[in-house]
N, C-alpha and C positions, 0 to 999 in steps of 0.2 A: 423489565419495566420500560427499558429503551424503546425494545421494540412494541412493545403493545402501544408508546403514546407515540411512535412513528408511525403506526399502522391506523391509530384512531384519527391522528391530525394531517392536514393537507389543506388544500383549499378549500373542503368542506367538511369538518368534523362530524366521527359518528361517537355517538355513545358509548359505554364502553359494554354495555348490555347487546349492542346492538353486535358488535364489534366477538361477541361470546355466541351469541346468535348466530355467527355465519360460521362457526369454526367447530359448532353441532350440526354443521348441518341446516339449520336455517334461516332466516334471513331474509329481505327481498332480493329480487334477481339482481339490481341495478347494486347495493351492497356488496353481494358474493361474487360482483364483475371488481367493483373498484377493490373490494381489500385480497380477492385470489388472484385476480389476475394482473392488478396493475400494483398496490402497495407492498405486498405481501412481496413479491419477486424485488421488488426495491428494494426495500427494508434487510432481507437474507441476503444482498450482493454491497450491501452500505456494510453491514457486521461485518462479513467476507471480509472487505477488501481493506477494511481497518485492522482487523485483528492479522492478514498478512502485510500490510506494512507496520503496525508497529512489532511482529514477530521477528522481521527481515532486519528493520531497526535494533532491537536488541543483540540478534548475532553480528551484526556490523560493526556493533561497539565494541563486542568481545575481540572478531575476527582482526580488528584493528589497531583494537586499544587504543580507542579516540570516543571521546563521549559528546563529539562533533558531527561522527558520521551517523549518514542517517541512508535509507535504502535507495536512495537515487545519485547517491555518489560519486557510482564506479559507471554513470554514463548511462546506465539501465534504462534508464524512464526515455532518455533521450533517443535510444535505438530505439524503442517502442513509439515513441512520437514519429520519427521517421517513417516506420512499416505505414502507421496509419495514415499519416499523411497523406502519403504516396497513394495510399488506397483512398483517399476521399478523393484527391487531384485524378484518379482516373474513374471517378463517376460510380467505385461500388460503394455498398454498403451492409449493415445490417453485421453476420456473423463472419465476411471476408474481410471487411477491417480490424475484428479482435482478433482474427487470424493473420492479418499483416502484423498486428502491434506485436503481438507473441513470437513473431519470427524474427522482426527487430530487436527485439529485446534478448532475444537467445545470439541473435548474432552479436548483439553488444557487448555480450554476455563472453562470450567466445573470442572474439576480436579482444578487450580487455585482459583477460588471464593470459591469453598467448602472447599478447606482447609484455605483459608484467613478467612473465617467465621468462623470459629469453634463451639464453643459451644455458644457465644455472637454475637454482629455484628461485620463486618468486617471494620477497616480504612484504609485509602490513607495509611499509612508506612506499614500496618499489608500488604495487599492486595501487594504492591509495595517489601517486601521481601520477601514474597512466589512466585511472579511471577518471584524475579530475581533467587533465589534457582532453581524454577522447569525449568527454562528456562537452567540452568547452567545442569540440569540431560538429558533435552533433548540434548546439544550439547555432554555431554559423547555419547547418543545412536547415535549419526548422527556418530560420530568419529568411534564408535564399529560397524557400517554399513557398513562406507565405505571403511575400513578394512578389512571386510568377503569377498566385494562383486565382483564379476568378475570383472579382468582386461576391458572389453570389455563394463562393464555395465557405468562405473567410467566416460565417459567424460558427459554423457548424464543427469550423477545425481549432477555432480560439476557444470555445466552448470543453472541448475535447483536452484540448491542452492547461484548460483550467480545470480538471477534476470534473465530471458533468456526470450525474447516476440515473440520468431519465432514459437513458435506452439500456438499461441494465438488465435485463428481464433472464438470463439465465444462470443465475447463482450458486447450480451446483456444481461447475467445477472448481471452481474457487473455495466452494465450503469443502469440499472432497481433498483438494488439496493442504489446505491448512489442514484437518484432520490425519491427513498421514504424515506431513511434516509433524507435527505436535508429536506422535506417536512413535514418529523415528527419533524424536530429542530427548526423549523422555527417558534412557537409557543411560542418556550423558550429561545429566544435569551434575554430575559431580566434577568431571573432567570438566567443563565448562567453568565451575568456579576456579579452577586449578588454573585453566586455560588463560584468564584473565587475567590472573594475577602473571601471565609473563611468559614469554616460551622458554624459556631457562629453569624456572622456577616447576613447570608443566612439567616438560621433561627430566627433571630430577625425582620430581616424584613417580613418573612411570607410564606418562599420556604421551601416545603417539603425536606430539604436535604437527606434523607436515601432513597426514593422512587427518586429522580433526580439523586442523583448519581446512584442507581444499571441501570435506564435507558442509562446512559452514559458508564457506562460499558459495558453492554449489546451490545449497537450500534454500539462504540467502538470494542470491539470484531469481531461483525460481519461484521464492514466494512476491519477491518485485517485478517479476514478468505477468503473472497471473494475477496482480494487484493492478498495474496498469494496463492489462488489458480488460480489465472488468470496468474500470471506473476510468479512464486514460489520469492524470497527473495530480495527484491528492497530495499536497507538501504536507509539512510538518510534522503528520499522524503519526511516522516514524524516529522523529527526532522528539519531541515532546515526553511521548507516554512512556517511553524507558526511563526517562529522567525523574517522571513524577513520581514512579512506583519505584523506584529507589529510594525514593526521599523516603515515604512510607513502608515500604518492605524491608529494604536494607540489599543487600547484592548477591542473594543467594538464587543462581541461576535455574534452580528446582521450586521457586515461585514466580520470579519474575517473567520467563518463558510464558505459562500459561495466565499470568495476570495479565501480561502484553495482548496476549490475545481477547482478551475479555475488554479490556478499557482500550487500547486501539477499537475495537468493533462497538461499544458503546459509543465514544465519542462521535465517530463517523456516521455513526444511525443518529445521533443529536444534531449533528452538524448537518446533515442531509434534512434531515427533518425541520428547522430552523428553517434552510436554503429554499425549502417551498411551501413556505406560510409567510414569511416575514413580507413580501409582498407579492401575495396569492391575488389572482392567478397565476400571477409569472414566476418563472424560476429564477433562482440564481445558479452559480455552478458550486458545488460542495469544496472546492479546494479554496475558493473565497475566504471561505467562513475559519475554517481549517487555518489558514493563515491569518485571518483578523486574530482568533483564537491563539494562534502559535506563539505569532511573533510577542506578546506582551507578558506571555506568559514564558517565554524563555530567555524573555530579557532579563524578570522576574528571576527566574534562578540562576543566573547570572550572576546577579545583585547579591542576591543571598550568600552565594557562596566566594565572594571575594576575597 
């Protein structure tokens, strides 16, 4: 339902007959341009990129055991802010800046675990204060970037770094992706609730805790690289939608996994879709609203739960 009143509304609403019409097949041409080629590729990269941050979000919490952490943590979004950056400050664009942000983000990605590891293995607080350190050095470079950079370069990169889905037009590796993560977790939904409740308590029962978590890191990571590079910087989607579906599911990680993914990708196709109506023709950037939304409502459960 998300998607069909994302794909109906914009700056110029269509019907929803009309809207049934292009998706048999017919339609008028100027219709089956705006909902195939411009809303439609929007709309499947807004689901995407919500259902992998709040996916990335729920293993965090687990992999942490903080119900604080959320997919941009351990520095992620931040190495991916840089690639792109860097890639807007030297003049390209288009598919070499998602391809800068994906490299940033793997090297954050990398940089991060090897120094939480150090000489022994790495834990949840060791791993969780190196990510918040290197993530604090990436926002000095982002600040010393956008500093240096043309006046003329600056709306394009502030846009970027507030969540922005108007140049989102290829959705399928991001939907590819979330699908074979969901399918790789789908095995371990039982170790996962074991997982949480403790690695002592894991390990008593019979779960490889050191080989389960670096997988969850792992997946983690990669669903926060391919989230930020699809959409660049979408906050709270991750931190929010584990919290709410707990409230209502309860903490049984063989729902909440796949509900993360459903209502993260709901919300962002709402939020996205709000972000270019509310004053059409102009856009606003989708991590805006994301955060109008976040922050009162995780005040809100805050309150609740004191």
């Amino acid at each position: 339902m998300a998607m069909i009143f994302s794909i109906a509304h914009g700056s110029s609403s269509i019907p929803l007959q009309d809207v049934i019409a292009v998706f048999t097949g017919q339609g008028s041409d100027l219709q089956r341009t705006l909902i195939l080629e411009l809303r439609l590729p929007r709309t499947l990269s807004a689901f995407a990129t919500g259902g992998l941050l709040a996916l990335a979000g729920a293993l965090m919490q687990i992999l942490l055991r903080n119900p604080l952490a959320d997919p941009y943590i351990l520095g992620i979004s931040g190495g991916a802010a840089v690639g792109a950056l860097a890639a807007m400050l030297a003049g390209l664009g288009g598919f070499l800046i998602s391809g800068s942000a994906l490299v940033g983000a793997l090297s954050a990605t990398l940089l991060v675990f090897g120094l939480a590891h150090g000489t022994g293995s790495w834990t949840p607080s060791r791993l969780l204060l190196t990510g918040v350190v290197v993530a604090s050095g990436w926002g000095a470079v982002i600040t010393l970037m956008l500093a240096l950079s043309p006046p003329q370069r600056l709306p394009g990169m502030l846009y970027w770094l507030m969540g922005d889905l108007s140049y989102a037009r290829t959705p399928w590796p991001a939907l590819i992706v979330l699908l074979m993560v969901c399918l790789v977790l789908t095995p371990f939904g039982r170790s996962l609730n074991v997982l949480a409740r403790g690695p002592l308590q894991a390990a008593a029962l019979g779960v490889a805790v050191k080989p389960m978590e670096a997988l969850i890191y792992i997946l983690a990571s990669l669903l926060t690289a391919v989230a930020v590079t699809t959409a660049g910087s979408v906050g709270f989607v991750g931190l929010i939608v584990p919290h709410m579906l707990r409230l209502v599911l309860g903490n049984d990680q063989r729902l909440i996994l796949p509900a993360c993914v459903l209502a993260g990708g709901t919300l962002l196709t709402l939020a996205d879709t709000l972000a270019r109506t509310i004053i059409a023709p102009e856009q606003l950037p989708a991590g805006v609203l994301t955060a109008l939304l976040g922050v009162p409502t995780f005040l809100f459960l805050l309150y609740r739960s004191r």
